[in-house]
DRENTOR-436178 format. One record per residue: x, y, z of N, C-alpha, C in turn; residue number from 1. Coordinates in nm, 3 decimals. Layout:
# DRENTOR-436178
+---------+---------+---------+---------+---------+---------+---------+---------+---------+-----+
|    n.c1 |    n.c2 |    n.c3 |   ca.c1 |   ca.c2 |   ca.c3 |    c.c1 |    c.c2 |    c.c3 | pos |
+---------+---------+---------+---------+---------+---------+---------+---------+---------+-----+
|       X |       Y |       Z |       X |       Y |       Z |       X |       Y |       Z | NUM |
...
+---------+---------+---------+---------+---------+---------+---------+---------+---------+-----+
//
This chain:
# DRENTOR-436178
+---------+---------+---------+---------+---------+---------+---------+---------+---------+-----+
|    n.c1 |    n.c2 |    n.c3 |   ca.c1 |   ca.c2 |   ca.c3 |    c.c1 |    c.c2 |    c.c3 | pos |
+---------+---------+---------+---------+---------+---------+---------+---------+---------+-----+
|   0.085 |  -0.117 |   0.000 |   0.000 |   0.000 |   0.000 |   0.089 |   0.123 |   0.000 |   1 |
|   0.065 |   0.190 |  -0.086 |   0.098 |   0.324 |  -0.120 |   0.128 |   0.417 |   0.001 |   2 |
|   0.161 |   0.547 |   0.028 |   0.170 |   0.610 |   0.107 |   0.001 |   0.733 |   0.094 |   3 |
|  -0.032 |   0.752 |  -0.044 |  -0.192 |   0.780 |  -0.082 |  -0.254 |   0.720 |   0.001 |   4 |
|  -0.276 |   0.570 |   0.001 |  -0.351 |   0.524 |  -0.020 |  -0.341 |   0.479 |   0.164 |   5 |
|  -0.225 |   0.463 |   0.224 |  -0.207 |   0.490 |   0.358 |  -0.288 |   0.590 |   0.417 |   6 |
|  -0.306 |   0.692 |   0.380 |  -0.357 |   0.820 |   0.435 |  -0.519 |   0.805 |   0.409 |   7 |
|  -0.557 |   0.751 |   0.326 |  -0.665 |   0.727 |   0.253 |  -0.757 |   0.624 |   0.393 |   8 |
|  -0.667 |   0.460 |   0.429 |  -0.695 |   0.438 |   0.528 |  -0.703 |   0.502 |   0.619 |   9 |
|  -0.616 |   0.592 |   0.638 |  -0.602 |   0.662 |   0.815 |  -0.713 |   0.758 |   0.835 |  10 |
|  -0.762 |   0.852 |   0.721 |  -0.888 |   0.932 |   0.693 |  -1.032 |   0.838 |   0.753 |  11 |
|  -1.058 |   0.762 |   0.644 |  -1.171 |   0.660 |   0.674 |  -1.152 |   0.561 |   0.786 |  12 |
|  -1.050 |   0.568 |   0.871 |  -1.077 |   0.481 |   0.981 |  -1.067 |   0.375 |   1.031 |  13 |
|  -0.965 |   0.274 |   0.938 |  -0.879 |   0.188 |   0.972 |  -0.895 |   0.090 |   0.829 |  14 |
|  -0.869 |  -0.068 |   0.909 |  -0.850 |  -0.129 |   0.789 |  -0.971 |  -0.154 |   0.724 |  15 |
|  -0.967 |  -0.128 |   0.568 |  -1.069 |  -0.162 |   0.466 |  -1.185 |  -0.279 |   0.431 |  16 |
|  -1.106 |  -0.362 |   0.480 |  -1.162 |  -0.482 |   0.473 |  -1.235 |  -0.468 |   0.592 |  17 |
|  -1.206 |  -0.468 |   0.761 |  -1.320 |  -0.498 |   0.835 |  -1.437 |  -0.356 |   0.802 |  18 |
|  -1.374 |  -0.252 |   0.759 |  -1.491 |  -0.140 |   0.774 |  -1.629 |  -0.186 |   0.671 |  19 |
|  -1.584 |  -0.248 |   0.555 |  -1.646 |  -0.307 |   0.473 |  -1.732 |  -0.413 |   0.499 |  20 |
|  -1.671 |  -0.518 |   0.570 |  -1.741 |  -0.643 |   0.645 |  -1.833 |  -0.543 |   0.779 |  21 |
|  -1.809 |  -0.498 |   0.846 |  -1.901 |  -0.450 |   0.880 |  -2.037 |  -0.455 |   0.895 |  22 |
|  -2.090 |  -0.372 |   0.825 |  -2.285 |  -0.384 |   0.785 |  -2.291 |  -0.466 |   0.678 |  23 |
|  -2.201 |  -0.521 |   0.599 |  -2.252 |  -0.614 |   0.507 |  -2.316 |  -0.731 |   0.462 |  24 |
|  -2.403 |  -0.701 |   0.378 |  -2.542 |  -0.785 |   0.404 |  -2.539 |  -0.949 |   0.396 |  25 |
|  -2.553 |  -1.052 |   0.432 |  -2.477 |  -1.211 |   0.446 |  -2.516 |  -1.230 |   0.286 |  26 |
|  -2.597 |  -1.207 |   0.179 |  -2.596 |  -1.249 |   0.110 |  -2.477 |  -1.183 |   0.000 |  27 |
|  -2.404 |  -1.045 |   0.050 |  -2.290 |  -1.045 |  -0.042 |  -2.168 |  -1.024 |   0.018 |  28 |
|  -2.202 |  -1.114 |   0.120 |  -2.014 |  -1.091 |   0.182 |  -1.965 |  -1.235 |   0.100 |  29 |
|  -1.990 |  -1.314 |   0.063 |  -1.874 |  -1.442 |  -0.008 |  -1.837 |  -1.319 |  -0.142 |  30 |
|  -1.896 |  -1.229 |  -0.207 |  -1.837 |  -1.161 |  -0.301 |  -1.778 |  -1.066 |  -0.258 |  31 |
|  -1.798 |  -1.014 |  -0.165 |  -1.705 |  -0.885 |  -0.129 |  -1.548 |  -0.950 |  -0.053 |  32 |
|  -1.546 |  -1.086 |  -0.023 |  -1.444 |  -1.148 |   0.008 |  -1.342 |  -1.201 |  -0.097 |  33 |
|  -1.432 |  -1.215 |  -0.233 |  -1.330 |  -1.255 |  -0.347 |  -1.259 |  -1.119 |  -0.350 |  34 |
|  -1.329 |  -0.973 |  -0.391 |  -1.340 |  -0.864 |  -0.381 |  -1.150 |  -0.794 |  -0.306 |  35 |
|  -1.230 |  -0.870 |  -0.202 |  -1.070 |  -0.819 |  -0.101 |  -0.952 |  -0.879 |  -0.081 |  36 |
|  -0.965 |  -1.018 |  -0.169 |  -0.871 |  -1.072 |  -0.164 |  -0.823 |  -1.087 |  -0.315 |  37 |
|  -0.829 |  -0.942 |  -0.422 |  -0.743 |  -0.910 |  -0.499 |  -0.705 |  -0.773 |  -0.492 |  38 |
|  -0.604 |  -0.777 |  -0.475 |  -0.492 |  -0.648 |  -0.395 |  -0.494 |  -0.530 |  -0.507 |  39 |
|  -0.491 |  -0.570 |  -0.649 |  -0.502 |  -0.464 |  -0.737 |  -0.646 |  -0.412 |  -0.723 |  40 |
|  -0.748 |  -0.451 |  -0.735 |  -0.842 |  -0.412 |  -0.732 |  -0.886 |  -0.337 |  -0.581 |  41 |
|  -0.862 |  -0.391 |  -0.471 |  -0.868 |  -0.273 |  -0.368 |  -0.781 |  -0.146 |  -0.370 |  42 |
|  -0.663 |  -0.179 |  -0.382 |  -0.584 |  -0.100 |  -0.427 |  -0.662 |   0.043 |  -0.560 |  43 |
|  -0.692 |  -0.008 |  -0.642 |  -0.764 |   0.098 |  -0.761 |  -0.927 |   0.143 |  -0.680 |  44 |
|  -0.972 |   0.070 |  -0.616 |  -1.111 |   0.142 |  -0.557 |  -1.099 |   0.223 |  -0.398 |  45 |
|  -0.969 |   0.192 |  -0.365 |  -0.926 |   0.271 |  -0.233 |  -0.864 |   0.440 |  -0.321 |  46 |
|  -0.789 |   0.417 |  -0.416 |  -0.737 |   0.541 |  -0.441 |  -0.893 |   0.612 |  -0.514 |  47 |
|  -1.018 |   0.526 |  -0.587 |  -1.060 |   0.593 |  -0.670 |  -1.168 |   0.688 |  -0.538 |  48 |
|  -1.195 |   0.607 |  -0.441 |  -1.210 |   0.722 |  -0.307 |  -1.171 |   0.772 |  -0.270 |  49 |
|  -1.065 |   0.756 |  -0.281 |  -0.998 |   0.899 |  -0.198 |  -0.987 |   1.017 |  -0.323 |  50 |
|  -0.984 |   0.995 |  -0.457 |  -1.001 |   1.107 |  -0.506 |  -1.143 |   1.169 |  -0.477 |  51 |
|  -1.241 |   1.051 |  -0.466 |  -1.396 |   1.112 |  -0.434 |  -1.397 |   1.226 |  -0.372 |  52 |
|  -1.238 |   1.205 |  -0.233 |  -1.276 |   1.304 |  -0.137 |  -1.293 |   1.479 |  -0.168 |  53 |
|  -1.207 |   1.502 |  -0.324 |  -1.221 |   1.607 |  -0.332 |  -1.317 |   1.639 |  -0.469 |  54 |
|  -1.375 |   1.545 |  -0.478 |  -1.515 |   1.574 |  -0.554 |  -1.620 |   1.461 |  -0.583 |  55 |
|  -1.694 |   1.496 |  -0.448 |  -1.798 |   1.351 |  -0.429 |  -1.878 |   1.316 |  -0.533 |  56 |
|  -1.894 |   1.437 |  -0.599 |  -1.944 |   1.399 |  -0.736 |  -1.960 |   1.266 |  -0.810 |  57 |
|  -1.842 |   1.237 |  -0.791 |  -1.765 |   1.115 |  -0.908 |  -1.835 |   1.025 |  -0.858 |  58 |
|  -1.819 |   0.964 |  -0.690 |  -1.887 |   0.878 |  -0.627 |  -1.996 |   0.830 |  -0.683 |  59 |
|  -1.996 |   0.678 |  -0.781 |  -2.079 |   0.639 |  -0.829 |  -2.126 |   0.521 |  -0.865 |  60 |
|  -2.202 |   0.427 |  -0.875 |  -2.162 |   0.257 |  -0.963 |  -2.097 |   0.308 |  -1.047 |  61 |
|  -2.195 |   0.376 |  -1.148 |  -2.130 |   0.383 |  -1.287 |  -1.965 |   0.375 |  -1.291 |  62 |
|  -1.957 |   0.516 |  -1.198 |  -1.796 |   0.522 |  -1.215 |  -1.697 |   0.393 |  -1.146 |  63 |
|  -1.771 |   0.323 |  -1.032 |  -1.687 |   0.260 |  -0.963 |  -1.674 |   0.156 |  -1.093 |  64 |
|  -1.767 |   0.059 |  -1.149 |  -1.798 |  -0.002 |  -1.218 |  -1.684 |   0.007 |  -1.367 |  65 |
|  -1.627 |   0.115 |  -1.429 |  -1.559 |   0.151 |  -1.534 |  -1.440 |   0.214 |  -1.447 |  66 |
|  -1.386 |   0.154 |  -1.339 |  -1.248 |   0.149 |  -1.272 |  -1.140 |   0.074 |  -1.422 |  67 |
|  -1.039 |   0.096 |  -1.417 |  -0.931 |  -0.027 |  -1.469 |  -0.923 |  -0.089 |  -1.333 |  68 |
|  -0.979 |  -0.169 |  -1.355 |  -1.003 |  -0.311 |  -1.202 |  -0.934 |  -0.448 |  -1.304 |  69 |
|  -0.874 |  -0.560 |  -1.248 |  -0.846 |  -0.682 |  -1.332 |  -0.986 |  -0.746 |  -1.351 |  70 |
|  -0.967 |  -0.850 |  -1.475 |  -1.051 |  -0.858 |  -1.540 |  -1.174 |  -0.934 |  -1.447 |  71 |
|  -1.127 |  -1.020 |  -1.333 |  -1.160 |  -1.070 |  -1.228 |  -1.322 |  -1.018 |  -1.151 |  72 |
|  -1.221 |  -0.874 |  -1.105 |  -1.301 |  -0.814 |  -1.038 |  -1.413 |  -0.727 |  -1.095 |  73 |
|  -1.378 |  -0.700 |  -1.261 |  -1.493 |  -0.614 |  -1.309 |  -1.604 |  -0.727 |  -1.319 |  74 |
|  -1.540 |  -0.848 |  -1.356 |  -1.692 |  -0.973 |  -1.344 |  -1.756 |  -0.962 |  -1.215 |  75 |
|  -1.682 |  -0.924 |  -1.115 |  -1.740 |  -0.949 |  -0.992 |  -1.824 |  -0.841 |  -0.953 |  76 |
|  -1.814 |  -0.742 |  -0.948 |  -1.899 |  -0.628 |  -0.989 |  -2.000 |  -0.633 |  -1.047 |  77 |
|  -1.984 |  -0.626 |  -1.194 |  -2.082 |  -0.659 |  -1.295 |  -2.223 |  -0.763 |  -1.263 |  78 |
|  -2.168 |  -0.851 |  -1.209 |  -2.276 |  -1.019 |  -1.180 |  -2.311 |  -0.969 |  -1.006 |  79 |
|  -2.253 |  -0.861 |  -0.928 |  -2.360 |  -0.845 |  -0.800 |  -2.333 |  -0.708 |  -0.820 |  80 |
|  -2.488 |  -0.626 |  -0.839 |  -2.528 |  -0.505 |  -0.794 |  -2.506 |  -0.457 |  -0.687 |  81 |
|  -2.576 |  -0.572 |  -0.581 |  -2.581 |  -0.535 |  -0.439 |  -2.444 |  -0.507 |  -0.389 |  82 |
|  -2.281 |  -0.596 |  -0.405 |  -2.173 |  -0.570 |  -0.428 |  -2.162 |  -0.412 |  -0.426 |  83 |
|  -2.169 |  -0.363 |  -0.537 |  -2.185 |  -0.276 |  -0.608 |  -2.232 |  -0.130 |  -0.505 |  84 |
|  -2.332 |  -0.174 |  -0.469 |  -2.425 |  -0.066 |  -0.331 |  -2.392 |  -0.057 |  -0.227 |  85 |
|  -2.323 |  -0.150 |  -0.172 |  -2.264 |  -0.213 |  -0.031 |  -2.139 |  -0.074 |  -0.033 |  86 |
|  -2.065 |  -0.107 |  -0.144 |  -1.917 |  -0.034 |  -0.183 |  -1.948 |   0.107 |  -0.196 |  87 |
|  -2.091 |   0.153 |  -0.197 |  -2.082 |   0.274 |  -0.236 |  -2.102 |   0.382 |  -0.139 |  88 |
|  -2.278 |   0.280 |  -0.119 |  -2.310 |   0.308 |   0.048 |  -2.199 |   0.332 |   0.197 |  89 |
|  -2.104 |   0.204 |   0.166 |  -1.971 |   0.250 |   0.283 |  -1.911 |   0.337 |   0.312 |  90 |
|  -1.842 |   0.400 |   0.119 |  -1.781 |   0.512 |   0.129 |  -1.819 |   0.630 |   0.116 |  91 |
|  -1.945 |   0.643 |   0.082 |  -2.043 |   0.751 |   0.124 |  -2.028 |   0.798 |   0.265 |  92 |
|  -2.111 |   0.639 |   0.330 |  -2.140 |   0.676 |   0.504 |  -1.986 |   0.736 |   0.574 |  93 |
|  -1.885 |   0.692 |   0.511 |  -1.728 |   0.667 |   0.576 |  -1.647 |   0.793 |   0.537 |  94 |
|  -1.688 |   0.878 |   0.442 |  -1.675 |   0.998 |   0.393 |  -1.761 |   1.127 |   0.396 |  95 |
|  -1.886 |   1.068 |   0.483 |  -1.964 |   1.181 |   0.524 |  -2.047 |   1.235 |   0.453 |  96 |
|  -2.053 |   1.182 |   0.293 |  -2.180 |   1.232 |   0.200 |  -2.283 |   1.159 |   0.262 |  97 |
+---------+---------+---------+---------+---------+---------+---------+---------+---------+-----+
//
């Protein structure tokens, strides 16, 4: 992890993965677990929040969804919505929009 992307954790409040597991709903935590256990892809949706921070705007499926994510994780996305809402809803609530 980056030194960004360090700060990025330290902002939102520790590690990513439990803040995520968290409220997450039992029917999409086995996907949000494939999810976290590919490092590029947290890696690209941790930095693409923290740019959120300076324009929440962006904050979006759409946008999260058309990340350069590996090819892996855009399937994984793509095939759960709820995935998808869980990730957005977090960094919303975790960023204060």
């Amino acid at each position: 992890m980056g030194l960004f992307d360090s700060l990025i954790t330290s902002f939102i409040g520790g590690n990513i993965g439990d803040i995520l597991r968290k409220n997450c709903p039992a029917a999409v935590l086995p996907a949000l677990e494939k999810l976290l256990g590919n490092s590029e892809a947290v890696q690209a949706i941790t930095s693409y929040v923290g740019a959120c921070m300076q324009d929440p705007a962006k904050l979006s499926a759409e946008n999260l969804k058309g990340l350069p994510l590996p090819d892996a994780a855009k399937q994984l996305l793509a095939g759960n919505p709820d995935l998808v809402s869980h990730l957005i809803a977090t960094a919303k609530s975790r960023l204060g929009l």
